[in-house]
C-alpha positions as CSV (number, residue, x, y, z in Angstrom):
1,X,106.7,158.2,64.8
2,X,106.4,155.9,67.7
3,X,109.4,154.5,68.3
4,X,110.6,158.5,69.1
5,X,109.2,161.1,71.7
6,X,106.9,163.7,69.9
7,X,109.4,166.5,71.0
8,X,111.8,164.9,68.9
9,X,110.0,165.3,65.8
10,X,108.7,169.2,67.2
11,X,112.5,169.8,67.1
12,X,113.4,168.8,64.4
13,X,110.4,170.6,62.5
14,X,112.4,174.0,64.3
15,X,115.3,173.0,63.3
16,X,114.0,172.8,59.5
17,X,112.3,176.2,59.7
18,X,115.5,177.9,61.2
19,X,117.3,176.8,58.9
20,X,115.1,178.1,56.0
21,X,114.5,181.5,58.2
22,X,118.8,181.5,57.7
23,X,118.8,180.9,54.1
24,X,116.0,183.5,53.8
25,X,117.9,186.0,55.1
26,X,121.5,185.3,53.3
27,X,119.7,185.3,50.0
28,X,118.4,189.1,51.1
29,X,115.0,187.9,51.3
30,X,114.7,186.5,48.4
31,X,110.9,185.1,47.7
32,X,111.6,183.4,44.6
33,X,114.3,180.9,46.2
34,X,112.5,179.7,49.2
35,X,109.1,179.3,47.2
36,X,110.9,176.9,45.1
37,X,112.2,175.1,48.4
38,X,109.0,175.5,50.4
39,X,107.1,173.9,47.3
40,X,110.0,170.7,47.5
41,X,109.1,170.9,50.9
42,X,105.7,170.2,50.8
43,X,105.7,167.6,48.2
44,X,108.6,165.6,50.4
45,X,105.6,165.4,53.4
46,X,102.7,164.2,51.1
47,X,105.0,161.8,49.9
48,X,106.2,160.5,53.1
49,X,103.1,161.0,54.5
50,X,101.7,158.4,51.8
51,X,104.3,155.8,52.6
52,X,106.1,156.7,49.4
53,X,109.7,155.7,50.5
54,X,108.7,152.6,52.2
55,X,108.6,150.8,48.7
56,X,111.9,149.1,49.6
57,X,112.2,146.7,46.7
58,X,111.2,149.7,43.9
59,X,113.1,150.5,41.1
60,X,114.6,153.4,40.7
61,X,115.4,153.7,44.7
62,X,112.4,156.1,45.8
63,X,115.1,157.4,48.5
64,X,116.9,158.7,45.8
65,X,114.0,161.0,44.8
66,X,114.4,162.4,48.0
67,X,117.6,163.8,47.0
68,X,116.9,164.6,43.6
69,X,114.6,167.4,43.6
70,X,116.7,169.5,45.9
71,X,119.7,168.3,43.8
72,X,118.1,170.1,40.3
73,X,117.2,173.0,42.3
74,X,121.2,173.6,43.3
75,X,122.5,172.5,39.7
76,X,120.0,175.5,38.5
77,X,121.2,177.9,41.0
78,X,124.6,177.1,39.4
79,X,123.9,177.3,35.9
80,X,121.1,179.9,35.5
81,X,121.5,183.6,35.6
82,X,119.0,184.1,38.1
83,X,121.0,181.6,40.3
84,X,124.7,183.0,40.0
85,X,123.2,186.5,40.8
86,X,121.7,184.9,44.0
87,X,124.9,183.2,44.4
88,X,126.8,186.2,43.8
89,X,124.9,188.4,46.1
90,X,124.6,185.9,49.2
91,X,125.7,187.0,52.7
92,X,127.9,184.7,53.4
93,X,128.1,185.3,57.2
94,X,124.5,184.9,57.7
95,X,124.7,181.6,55.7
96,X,127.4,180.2,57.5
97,X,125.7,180.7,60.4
98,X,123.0,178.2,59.0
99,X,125.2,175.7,59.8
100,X,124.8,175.9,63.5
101,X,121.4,174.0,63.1
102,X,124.1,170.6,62.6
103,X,124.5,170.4,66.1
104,X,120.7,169.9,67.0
105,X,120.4,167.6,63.6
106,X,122.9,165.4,64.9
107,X,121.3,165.7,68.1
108,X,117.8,164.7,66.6
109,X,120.1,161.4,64.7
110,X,120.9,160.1,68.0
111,X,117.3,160.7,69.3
112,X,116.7,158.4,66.2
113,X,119.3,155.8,66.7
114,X,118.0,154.9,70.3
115,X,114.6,154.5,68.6
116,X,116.1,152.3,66.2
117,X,115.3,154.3,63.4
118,X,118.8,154.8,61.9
119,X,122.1,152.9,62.4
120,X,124.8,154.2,65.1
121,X,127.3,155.4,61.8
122,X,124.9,157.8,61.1
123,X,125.6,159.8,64.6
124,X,128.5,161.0,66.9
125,X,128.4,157.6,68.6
126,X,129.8,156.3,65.2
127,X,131.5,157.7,62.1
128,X,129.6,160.8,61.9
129,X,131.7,163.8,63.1
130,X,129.5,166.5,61.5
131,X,128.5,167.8,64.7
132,X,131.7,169.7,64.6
133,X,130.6,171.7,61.6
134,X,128.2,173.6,63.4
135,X,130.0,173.8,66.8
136,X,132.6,175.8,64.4
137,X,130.4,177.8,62.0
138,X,129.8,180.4,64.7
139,X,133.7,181.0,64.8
140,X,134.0,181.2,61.0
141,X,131.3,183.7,60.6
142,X,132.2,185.9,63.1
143,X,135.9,185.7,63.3
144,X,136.5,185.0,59.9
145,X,134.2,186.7,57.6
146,X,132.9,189.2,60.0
147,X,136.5,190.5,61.5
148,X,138.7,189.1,59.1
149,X,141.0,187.5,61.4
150,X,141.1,184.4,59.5
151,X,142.2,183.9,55.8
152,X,140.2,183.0,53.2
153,X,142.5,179.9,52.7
154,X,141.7,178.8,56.3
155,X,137.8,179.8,55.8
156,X,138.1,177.3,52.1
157,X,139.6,174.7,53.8
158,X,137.4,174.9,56.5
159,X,134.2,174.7,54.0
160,X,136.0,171.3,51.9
161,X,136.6,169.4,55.1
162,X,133.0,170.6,56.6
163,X,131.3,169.5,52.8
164,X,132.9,166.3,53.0
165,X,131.8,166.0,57.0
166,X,128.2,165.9,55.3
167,X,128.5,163.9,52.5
168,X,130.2,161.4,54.4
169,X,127.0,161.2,56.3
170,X,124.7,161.1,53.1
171,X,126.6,158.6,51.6
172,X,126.3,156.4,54.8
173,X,122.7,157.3,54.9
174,X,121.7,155.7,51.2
175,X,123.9,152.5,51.5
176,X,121.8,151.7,54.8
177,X,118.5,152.5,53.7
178,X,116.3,150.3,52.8
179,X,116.3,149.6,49.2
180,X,118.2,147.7,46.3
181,X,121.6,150.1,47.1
182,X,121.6,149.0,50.3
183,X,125.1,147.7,51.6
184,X,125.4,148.4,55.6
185,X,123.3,148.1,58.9
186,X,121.3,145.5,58.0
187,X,120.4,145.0,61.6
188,X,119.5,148.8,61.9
189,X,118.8,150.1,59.1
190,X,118.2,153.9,58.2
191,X,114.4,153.9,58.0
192,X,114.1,157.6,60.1
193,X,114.2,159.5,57.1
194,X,111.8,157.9,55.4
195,X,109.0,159.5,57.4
196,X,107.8,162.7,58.6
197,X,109.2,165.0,59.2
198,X,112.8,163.9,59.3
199,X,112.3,163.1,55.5
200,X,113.1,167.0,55.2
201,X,116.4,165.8,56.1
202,X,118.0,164.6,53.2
203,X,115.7,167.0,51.2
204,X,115.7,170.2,52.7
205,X,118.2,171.0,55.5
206,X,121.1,168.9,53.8
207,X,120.7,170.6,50.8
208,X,121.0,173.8,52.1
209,X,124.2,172.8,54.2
210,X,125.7,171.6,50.4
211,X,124.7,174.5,48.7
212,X,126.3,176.7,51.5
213,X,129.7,175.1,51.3
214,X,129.5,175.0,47.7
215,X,128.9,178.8,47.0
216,X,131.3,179.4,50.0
217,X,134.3,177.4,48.1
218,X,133.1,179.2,44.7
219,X,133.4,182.6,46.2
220,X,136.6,182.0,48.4
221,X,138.6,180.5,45.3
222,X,138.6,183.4,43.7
């Protein structure tokens, strides 16, 4: 990338490992689950590094199908019996503090919007308010799930407004990449994620930040 710093991209590529190290240990080290993530992970780089998502005028979207992959793999962990036991059994503290990684992420987005590589709604300069996710998580997990000094009401809220934070952001991030379902910056489009590494974005740490809140809000409503 040479419209960024390297250490930009070396941070990022931390960022990414802590925040499969996290999910590691919340699923009580389970090998299974971060094969199956590690193996998305891989095939996400040969395909950016092949210029896979630069096919702007393909149909379907490639962009989509970096979405898709991890997508299936959460749908399974919902409606397999291997998956509810994982989700049944994951430490939700350590989880929630996965979320902590946000705050470099969004960091790393406005690294990427000086470069020109994504538009300005996708950062804390713009709409994106998701950097207060992770400067919270750290609250929630020890105050709230470690201590108990918080409901579980104010810890399920706290997961719906934080999921919607992020999809907010994913939403903005396929409307103004380049492709046919683009609808916004035009004049900066959201090209960052279609390269390496910050294509493990939308595939890998996202992902893991859904499928947090989503267990979280399954286990709380009870």
């Amino acid at each position: 990338m040479e419209l960024v710093p390297f250490y930009v991209s070396l941070i990022f590529i931390v960022l990414t490992i802590v925040s499969l190290y996290q999910f590691y240990q919340a699923t009580h080290k389970n090998k299974g689950a971060l094969t199956l993530i590690l193996a998305i992970a891989l095939l996400q780089a040969v395909l950016s590094q092949q210029d896979f998502y630069l096919a702007s005028e393909a149909i379907p979207p490639r962009i989509l199908f970096l979405i898709l992959p991890s997508l299936i793999l959460i749908l399974i962990g919902f409606f397999t019996e291997k998956g509810k036991r994982l989700i049944a059994h994951l430490d939700l503290e350590k989880y929630t503090y996965l979320h902590t990684v946000r705050i470099g992420v969004e960091v790393v987005l406005f690294w990427l919007y000086l470069g020109t590589l994504v538009p300005e709604s996708m950062t804390f300069a713009g709409r994106n308010f998701d950097v207060l996710s992770g400067i919270t998580a750290p609250l929630i997990a020890y105050f709230g799930i470690r201590k108990g000094k918080l409901s579980k009401s104010f810890q399920l809220w706290w997961n719906v407004v934080c999921l919607l934070l992020v999809l907010q952001v994913v939403v903005t991030g396929i409307l103004s990449a380049p492709s046919v379902l683009q609808q916004v910056a035009f004049d900066q489009p959201n090209v960052g994620v279609l390269y390496f590494p910050f294509c493990w974005l939308p595939s890998i740490v996202v992902p893991l930040v859904i499928f947090g809140h989503l267990v979280s809000i399954k286990r709380l409503s009870r």
